[in-house]
Short mmCIF file of the C-alpha atoms (twelve columns), coordinates in Angstrom:
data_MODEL
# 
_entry.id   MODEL 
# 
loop_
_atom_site.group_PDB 
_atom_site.id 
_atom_site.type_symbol 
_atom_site.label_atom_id 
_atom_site.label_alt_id 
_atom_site.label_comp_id 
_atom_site.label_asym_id 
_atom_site.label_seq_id 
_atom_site.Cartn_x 
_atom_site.Cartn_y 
_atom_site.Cartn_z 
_atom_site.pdbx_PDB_model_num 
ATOM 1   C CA . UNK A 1   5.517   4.611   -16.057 1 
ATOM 2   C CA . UNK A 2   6.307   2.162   -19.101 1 
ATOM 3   C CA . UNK A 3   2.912   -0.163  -18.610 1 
ATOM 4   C CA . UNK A 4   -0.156  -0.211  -20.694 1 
ATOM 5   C CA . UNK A 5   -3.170  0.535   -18.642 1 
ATOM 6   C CA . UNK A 6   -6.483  1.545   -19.103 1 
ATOM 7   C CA . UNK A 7   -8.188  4.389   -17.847 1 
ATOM 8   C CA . UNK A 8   -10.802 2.899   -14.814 1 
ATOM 9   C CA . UNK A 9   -14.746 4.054   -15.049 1 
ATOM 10  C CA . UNK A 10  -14.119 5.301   -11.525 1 
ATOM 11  C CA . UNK A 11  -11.211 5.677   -9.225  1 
ATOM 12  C CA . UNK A 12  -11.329 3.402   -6.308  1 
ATOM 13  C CA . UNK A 13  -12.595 4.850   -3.230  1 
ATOM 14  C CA . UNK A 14  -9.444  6.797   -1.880  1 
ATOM 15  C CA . UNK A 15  -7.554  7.727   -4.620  1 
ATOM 16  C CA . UNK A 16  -7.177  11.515  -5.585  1 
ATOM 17  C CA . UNK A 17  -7.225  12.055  -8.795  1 
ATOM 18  C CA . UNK A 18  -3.828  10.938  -10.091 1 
ATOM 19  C CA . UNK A 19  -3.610  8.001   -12.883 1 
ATOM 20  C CA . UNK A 20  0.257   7.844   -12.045 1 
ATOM 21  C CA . UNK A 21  3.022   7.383   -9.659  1 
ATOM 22  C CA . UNK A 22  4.422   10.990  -8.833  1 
ATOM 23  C CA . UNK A 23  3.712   11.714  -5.167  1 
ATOM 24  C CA . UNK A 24  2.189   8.348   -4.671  1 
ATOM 25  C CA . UNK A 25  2.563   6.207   -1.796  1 
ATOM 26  C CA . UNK A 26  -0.173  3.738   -2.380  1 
ATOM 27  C CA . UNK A 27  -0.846  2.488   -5.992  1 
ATOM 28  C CA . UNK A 28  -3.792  0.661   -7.234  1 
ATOM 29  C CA . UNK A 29  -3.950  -1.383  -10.360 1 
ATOM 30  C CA . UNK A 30  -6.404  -3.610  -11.916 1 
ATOM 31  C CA . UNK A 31  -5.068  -7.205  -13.797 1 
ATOM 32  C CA . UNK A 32  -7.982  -8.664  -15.126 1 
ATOM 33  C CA . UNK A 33  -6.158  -11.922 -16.788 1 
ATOM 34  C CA . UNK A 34  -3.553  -14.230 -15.238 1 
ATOM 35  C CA . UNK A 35  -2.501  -17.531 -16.768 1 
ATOM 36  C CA . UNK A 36  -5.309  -19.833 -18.519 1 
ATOM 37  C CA . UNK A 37  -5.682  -23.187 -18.693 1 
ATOM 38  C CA . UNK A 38  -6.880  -24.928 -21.405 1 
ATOM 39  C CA . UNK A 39  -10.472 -25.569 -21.918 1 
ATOM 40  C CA . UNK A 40  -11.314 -23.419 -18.228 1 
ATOM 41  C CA . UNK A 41  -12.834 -19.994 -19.075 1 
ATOM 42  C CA . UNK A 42  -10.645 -17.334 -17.131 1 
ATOM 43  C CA . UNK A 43  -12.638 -14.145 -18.303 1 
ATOM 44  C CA . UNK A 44  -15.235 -14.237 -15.963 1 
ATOM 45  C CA . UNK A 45  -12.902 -12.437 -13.562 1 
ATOM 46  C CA . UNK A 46  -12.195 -10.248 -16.072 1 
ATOM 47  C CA . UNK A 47  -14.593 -7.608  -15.473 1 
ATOM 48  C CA . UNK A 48  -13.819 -7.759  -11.456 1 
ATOM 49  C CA . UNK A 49  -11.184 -4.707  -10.778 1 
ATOM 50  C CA . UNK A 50  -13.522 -2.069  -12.144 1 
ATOM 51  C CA . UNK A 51  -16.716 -4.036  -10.419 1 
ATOM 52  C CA . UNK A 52  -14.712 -3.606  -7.179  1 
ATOM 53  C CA . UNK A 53  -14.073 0.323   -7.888  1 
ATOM 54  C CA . UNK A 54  -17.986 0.853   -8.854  1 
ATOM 55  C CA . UNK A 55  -19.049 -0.650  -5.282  1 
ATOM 56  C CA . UNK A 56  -18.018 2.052   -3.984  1 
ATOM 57  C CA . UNK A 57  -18.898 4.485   -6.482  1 
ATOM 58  C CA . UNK A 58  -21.135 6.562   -4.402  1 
ATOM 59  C CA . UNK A 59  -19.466 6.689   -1.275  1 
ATOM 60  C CA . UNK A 60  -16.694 9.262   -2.977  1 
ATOM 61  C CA . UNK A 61  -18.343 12.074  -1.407  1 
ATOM 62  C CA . UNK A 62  -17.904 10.659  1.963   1 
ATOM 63  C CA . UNK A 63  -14.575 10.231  2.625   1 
ATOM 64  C CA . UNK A 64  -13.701 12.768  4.793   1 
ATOM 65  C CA . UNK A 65  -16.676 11.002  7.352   1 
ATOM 66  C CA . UNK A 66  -16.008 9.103   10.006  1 
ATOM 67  C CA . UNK A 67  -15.572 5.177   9.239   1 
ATOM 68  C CA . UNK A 68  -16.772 2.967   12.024  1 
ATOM 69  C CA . UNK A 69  -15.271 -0.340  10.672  1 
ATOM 70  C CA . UNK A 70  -11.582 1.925   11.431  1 
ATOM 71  C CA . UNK A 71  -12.774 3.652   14.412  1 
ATOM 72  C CA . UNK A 72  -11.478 7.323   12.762  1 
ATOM 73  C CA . UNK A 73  -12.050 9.247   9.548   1 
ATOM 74  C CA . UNK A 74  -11.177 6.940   6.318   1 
ATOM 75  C CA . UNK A 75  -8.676  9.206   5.305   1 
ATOM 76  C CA . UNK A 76  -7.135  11.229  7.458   1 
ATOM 77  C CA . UNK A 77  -5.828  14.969  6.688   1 
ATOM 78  C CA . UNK A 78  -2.368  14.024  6.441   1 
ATOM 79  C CA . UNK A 79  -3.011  10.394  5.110   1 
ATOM 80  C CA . UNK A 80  -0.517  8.872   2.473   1 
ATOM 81  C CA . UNK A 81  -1.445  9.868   -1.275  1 
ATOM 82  C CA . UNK A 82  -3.620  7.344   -3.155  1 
ATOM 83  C CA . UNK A 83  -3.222  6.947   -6.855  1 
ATOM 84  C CA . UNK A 84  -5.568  4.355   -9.259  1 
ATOM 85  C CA . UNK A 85  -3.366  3.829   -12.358 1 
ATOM 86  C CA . UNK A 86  -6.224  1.664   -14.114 1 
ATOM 87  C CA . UNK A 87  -6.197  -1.756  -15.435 1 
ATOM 88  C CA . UNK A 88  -3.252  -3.412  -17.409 1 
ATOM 89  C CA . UNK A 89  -4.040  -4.812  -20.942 1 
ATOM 90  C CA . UNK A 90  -3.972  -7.976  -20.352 1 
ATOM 91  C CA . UNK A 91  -6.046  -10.571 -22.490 1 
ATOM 92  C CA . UNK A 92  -7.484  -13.784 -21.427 1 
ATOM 93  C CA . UNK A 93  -5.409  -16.910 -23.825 1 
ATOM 94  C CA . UNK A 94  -1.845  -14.534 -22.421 1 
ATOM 95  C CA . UNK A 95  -0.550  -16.178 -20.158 1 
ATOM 96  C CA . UNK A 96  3.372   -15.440 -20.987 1 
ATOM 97  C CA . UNK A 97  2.209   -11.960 -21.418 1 
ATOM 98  C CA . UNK A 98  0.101   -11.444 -18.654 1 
ATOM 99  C CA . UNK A 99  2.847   -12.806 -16.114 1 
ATOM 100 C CA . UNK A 100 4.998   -10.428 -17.805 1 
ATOM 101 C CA . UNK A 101 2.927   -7.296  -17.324 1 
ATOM 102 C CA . UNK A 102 1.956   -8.059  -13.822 1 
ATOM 103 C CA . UNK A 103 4.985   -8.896  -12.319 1 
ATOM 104 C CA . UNK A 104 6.568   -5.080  -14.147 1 
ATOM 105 C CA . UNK A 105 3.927   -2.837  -12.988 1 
ATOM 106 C CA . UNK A 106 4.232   -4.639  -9.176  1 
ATOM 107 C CA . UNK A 107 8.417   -3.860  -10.078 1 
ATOM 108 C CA . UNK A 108 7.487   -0.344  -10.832 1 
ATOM 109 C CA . UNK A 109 5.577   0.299   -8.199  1 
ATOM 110 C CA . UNK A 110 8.084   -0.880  -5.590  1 
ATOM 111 C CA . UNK A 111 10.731  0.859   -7.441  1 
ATOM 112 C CA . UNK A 112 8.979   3.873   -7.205  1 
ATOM 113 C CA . UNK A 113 8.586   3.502   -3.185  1 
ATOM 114 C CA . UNK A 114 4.411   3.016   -2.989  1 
ATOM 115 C CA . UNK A 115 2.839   0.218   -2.175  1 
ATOM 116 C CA . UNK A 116 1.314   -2.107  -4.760  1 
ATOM 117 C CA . UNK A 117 -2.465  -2.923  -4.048  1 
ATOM 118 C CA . UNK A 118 -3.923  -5.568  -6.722  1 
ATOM 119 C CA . UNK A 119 -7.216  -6.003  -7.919  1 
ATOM 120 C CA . UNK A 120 -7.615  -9.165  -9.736  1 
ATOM 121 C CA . UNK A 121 -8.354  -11.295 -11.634 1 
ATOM 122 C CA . UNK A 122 -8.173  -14.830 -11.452 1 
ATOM 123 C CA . UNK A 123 -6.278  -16.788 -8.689  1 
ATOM 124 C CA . UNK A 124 -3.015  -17.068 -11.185 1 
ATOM 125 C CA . UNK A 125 -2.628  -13.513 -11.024 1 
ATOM 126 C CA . UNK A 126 -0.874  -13.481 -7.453  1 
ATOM 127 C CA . UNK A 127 2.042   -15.579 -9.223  1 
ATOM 128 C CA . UNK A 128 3.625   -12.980 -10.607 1 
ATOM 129 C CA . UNK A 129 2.583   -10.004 -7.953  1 
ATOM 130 C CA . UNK A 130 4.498   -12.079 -5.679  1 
ATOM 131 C CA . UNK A 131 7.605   -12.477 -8.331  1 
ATOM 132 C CA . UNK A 132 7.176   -8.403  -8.311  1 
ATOM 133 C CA . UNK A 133 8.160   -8.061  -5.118  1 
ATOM 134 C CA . UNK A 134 11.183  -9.635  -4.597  1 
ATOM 135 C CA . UNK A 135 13.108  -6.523  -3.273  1 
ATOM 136 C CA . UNK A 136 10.615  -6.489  -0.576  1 
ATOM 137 C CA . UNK A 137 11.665  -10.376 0.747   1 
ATOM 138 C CA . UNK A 138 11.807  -11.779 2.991   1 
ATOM 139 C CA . UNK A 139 8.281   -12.006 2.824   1 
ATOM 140 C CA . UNK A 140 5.668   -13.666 5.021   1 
ATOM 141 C CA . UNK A 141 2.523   -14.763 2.529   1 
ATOM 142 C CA . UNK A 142 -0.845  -14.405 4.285   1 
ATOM 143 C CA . UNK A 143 -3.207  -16.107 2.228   1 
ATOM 144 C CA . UNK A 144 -7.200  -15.691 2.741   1 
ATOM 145 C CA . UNK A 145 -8.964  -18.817 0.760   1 
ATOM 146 C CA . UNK A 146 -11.072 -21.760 1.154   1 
ATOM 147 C CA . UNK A 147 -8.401  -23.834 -0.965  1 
ATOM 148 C CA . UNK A 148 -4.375  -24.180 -0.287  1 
ATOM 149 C CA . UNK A 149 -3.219  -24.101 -4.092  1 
ATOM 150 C CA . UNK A 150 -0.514  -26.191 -3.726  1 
ATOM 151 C CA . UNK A 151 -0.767  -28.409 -7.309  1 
ATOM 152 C CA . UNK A 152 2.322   -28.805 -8.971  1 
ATOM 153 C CA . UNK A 153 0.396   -28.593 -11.968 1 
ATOM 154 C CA . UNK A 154 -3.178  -28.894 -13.161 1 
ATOM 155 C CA . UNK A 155 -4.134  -29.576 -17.081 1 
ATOM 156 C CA . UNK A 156 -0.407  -29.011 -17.722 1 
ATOM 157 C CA . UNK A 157 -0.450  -25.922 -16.545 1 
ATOM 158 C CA . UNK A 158 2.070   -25.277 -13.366 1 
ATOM 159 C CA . UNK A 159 1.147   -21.285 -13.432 1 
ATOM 160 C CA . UNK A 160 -2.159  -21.683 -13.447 1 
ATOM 161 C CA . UNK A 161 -5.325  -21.346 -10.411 1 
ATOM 162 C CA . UNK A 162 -4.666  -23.985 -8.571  1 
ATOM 163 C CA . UNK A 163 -0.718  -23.431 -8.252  1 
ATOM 164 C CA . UNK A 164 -0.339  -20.231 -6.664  1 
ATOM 165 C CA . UNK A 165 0.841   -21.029 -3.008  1 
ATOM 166 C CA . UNK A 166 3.166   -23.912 -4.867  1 
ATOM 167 C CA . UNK A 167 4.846   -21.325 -6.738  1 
ATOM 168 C CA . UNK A 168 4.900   -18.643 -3.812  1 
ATOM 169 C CA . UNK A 169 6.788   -21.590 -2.256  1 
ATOM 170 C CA . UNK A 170 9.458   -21.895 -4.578  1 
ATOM 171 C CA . UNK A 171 10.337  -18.127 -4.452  1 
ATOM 172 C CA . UNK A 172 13.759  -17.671 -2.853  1 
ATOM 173 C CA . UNK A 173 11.944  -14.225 -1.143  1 
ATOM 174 C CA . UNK A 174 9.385   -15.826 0.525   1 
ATOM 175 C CA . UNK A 175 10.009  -17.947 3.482   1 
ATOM 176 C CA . UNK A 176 7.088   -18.153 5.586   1 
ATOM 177 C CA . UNK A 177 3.587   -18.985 4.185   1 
ATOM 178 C CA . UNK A 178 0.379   -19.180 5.790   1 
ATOM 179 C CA . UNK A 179 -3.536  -20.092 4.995   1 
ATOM 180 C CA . UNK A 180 -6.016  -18.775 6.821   1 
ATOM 181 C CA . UNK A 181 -9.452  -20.237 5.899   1 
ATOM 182 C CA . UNK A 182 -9.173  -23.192 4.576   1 
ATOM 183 C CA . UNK A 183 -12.147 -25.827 4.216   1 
ATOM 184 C CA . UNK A 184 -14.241 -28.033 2.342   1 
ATOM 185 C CA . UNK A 185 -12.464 -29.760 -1.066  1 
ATOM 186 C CA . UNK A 186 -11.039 -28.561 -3.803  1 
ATOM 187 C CA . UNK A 187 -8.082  -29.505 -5.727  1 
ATOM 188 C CA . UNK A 188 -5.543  -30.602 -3.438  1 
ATOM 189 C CA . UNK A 189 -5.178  -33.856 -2.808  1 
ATOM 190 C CA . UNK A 190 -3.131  -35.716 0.166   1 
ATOM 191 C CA . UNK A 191 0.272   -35.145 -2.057  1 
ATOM 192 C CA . UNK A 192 -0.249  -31.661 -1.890  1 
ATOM 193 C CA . UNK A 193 -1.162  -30.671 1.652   1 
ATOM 194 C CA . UNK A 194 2.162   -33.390 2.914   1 
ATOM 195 C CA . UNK A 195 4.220   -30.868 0.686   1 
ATOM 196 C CA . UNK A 196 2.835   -27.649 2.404   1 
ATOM 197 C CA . UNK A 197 3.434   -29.276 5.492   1 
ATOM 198 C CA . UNK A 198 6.708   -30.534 4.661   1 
ATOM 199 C CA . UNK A 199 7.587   -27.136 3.470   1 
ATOM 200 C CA . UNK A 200 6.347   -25.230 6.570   1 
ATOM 201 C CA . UNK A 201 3.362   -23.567 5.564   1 
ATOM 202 C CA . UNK A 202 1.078   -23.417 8.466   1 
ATOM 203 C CA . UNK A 203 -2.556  -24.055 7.737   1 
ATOM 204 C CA . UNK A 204 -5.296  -22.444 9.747   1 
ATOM 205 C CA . UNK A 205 -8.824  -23.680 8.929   1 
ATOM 206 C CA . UNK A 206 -11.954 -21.880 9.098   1 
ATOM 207 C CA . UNK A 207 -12.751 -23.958 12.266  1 
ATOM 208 C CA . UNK A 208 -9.837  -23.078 14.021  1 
ATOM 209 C CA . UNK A 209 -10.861 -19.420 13.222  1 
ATOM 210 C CA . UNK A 210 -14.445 -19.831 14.518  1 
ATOM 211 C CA . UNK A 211 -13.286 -21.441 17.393  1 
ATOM 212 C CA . UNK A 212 -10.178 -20.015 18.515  1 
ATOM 213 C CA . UNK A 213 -10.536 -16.135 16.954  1 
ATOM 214 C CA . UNK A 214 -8.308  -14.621 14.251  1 
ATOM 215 C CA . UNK A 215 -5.592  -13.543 17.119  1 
ATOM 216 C CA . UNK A 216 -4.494  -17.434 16.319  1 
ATOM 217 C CA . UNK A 217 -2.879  -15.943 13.184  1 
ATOM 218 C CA . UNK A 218 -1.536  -12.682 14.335  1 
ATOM 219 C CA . UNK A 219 -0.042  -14.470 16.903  1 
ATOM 220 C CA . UNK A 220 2.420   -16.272 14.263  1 
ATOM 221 C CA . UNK A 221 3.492   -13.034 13.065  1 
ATOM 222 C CA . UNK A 222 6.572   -11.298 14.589  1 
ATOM 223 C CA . UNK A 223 6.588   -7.740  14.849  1 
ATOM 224 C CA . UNK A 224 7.551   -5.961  11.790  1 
ATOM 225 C CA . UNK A 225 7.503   -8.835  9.621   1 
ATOM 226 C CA . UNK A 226 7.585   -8.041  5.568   1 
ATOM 227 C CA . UNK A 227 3.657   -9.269  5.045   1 
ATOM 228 C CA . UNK A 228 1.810   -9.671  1.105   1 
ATOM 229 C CA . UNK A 229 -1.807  -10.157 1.752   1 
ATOM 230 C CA . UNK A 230 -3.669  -12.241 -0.682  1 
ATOM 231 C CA . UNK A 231 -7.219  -12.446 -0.343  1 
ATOM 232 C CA . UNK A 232 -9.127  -14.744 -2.286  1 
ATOM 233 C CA . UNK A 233 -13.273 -13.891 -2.191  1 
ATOM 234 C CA . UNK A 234 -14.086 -17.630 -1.607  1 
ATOM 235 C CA . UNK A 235 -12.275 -17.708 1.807   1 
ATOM 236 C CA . UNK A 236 -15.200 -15.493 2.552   1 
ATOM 237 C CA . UNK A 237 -18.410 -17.808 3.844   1 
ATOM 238 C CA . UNK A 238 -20.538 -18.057 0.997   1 
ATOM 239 C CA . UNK A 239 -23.594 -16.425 2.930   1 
ATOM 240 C CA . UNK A 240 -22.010 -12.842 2.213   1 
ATOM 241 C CA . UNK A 241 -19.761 -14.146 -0.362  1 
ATOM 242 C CA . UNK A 242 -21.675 -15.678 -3.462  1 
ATOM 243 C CA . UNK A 243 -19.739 -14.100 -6.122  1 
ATOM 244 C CA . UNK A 244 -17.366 -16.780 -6.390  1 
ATOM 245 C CA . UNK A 245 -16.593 -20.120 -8.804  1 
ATOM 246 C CA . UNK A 246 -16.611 -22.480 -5.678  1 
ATOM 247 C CA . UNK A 247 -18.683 -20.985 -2.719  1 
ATOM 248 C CA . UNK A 248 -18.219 -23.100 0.337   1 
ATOM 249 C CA . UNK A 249 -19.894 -22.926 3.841   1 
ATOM 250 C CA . UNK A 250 -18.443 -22.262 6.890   1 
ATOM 251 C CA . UNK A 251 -16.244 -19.284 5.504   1 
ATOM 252 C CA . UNK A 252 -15.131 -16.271 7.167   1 
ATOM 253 C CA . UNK A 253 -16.652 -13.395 8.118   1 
ATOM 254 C CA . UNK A 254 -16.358 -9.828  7.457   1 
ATOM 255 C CA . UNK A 255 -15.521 -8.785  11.196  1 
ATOM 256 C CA . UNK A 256 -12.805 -11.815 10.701  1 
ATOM 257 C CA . UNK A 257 -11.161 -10.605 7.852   1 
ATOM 258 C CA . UNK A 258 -11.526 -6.960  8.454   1 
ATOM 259 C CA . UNK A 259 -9.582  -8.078  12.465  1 
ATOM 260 C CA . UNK A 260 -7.068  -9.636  10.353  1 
ATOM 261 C CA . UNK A 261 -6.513  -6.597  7.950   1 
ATOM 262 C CA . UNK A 262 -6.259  -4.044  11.074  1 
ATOM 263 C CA . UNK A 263 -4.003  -6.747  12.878  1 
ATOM 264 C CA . UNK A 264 -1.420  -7.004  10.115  1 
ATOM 265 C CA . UNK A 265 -1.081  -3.087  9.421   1 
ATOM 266 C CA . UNK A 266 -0.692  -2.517  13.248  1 
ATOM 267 C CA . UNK A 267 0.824   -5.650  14.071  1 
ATOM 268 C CA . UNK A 268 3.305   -5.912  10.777  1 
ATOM 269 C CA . UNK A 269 4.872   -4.097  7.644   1 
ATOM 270 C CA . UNK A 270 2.539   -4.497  5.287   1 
ATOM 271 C CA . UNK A 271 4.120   -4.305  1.917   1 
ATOM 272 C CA . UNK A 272 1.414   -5.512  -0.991  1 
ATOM 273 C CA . UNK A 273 -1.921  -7.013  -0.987  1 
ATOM 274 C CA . UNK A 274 -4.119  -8.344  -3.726  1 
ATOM 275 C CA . UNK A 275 -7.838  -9.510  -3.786  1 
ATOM 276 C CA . UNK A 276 -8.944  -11.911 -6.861  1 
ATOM 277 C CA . UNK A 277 -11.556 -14.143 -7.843  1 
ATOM 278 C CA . UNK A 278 -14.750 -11.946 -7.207  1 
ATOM 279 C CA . UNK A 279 -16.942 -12.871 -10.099 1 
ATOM 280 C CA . UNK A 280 -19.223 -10.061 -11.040 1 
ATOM 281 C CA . UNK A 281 -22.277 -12.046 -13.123 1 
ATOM 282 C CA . UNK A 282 -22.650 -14.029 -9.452  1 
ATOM 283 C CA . UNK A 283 -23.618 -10.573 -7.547  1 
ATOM 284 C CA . UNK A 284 -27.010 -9.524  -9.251  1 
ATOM 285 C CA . UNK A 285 -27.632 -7.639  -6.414  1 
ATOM 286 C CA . UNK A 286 -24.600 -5.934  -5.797  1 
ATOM 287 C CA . UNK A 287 -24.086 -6.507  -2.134  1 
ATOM 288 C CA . UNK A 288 -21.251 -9.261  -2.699  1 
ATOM 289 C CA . UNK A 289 -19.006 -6.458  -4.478  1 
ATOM 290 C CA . UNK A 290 -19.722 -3.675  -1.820  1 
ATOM 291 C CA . UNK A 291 -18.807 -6.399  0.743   1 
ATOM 292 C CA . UNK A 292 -15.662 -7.422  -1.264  1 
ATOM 293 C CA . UNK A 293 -14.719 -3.595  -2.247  1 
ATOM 294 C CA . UNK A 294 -14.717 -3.018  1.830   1 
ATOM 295 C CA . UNK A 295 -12.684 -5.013  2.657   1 
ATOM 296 C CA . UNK A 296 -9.910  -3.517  0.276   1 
ATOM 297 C CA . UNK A 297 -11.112 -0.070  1.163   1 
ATOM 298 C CA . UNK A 298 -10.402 -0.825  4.742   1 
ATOM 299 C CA . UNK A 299 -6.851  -2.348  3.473   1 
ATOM 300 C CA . UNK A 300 -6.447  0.786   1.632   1 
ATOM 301 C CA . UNK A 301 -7.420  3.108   5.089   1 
ATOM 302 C CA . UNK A 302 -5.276  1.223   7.127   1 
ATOM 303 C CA . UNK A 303 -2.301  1.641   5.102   1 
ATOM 304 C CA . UNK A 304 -3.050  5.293   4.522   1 
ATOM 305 C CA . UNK A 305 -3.718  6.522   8.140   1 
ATOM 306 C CA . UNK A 306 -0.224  4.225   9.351   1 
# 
């Protein structure tokens, strides 16, 4: 495989052993640095992939046991073959470089028939995941997050955190889009959520969640729909969710998310998902980053066992 990674302090929880693609079907990777803007610090993401893989550190001996949150053994004996390849190189001013490296490892990994599972990273990095998988369109984007991300641009910048659904948008591959999550305030503004609208992305808040269960989104999907899962860690409620720039009330919660991860592997083809924006220094405890690392570990079951 042509990219640059880095070898991870730990394989996430799953993978066997392999740092490449032979024999893969599922392929992790790590991008710690998307595209910066100027005068915003983007490197306190950067330490997030191989947070994500330590969470989970201990439980390598256990999976073989049986895993309530999936109702069956997390992997099962004839499960699909799990490979970590590490962390690309990226560096945190980049962002031409970054893009570049992302969107060829996510090519790569399609090429190579596995499925591309992204540890960010800050919320630019989905911009060119998405761009990756363009031979895997048309592609319904299900975004977890508290915010749409539907600037045009922000401090110049129109690749940058608060322009990744706008970009998704403009993707000749991707034709449906939908938030789930959304709440509180953050940088969009009544331009931006008229153009989502005017676009057709459909935007499920956290209230309609509460209220009317996450079977309001599954419902959208037809079967066998091409699905890229994007979860951002502040769609989470901030109760269990701390480790994150902006925590907001009123979030989802774990059962939520993990209903909608289950949903979309039985319900559609799932094709790619990423998580980003975890923020290490915000978990002294830990607990944030075992909560975030199950949820991909359950993404990473799913997909395995279907």
């Amino acid at each position: 495989m042509p990219q640059d990674f880095t070898a991870p302090p730990t394989q996430f929880f799953g993978a066997r052993g392999k740092s490449d693609l032979t024999g893969a079907d599922i392929a992790i990777f790590g991008a710690p640095h998307g595209t910066p803007y100027t005068g915003i610090d983007n490197t306190p993401y950067a330490r997030a992939p191989d947070a994500l893989r330590n969470a989970l550190r201990d439980d390598r001996d256990w999976e073989d046991h049986w895993d309530f949150d999936c109702d069956a053994p997390f992997l099962a004996d004839d499960a699909r073959i799990i490979t970590d390849l590490g962390n690309l190189k990226t560096t945190s001013a980049d962002g031409v470089g970054n893009r570049d490296k992302i969107r060829a490892a996510t090519q790569d990994i399609i090429s190579a028939g596995c499925i591309p599972i992204l540890l960010g990273g800050d919320d630019s990095v989905p911009i060119p995941f998405f761009e990756g998988l363009a031979d895997r369109g048309p592609l319904t984007v299900v975004q977890v997050d508290a915010h749409i991300d539907w600037r045009h641009e922000r401090c110049g910048e129109p690749l940058g955190f608060s322009s990744t659904m706008r970009r998704a948008s403009e993707m000749p591959h991707i034709d449906n889009i939908i938030h789930v999550g959304i709440r509180g305030i953050g940088s969009a503004r009544r331009e931006e959520v008229e153009a989502a609208r005017a676009w057709g992305a459909q935007i499920v808040t956290a209230h309609t969640i509460h209220r009317e269960g996450m079977q309001t989104v599954l419902d959208q999907l037809a079967p066998n729909t091409n699905v890229v899962l994007t979860i951002d860690c502040d769609g989470l409620d901030a109760g269990i969710m701390p480790a994150v720039m902006a925590p907001t009330p009123g979030g989802l919660t774990y059962d939520q998310i993990l209903e909608l991860v289950h949903g979309l592997v039985a319900r559609t083809n799932l094709v790619a998902c990423d998580m980003i924006e975890f923020v290490p220094e915000r978990d002294p405890t830990g607990t944030a980053g075992i909560t975030a690392a199950r949820i991909m570990a359950n993404v990473v079951g799913a997909l395995a066992r279907a």
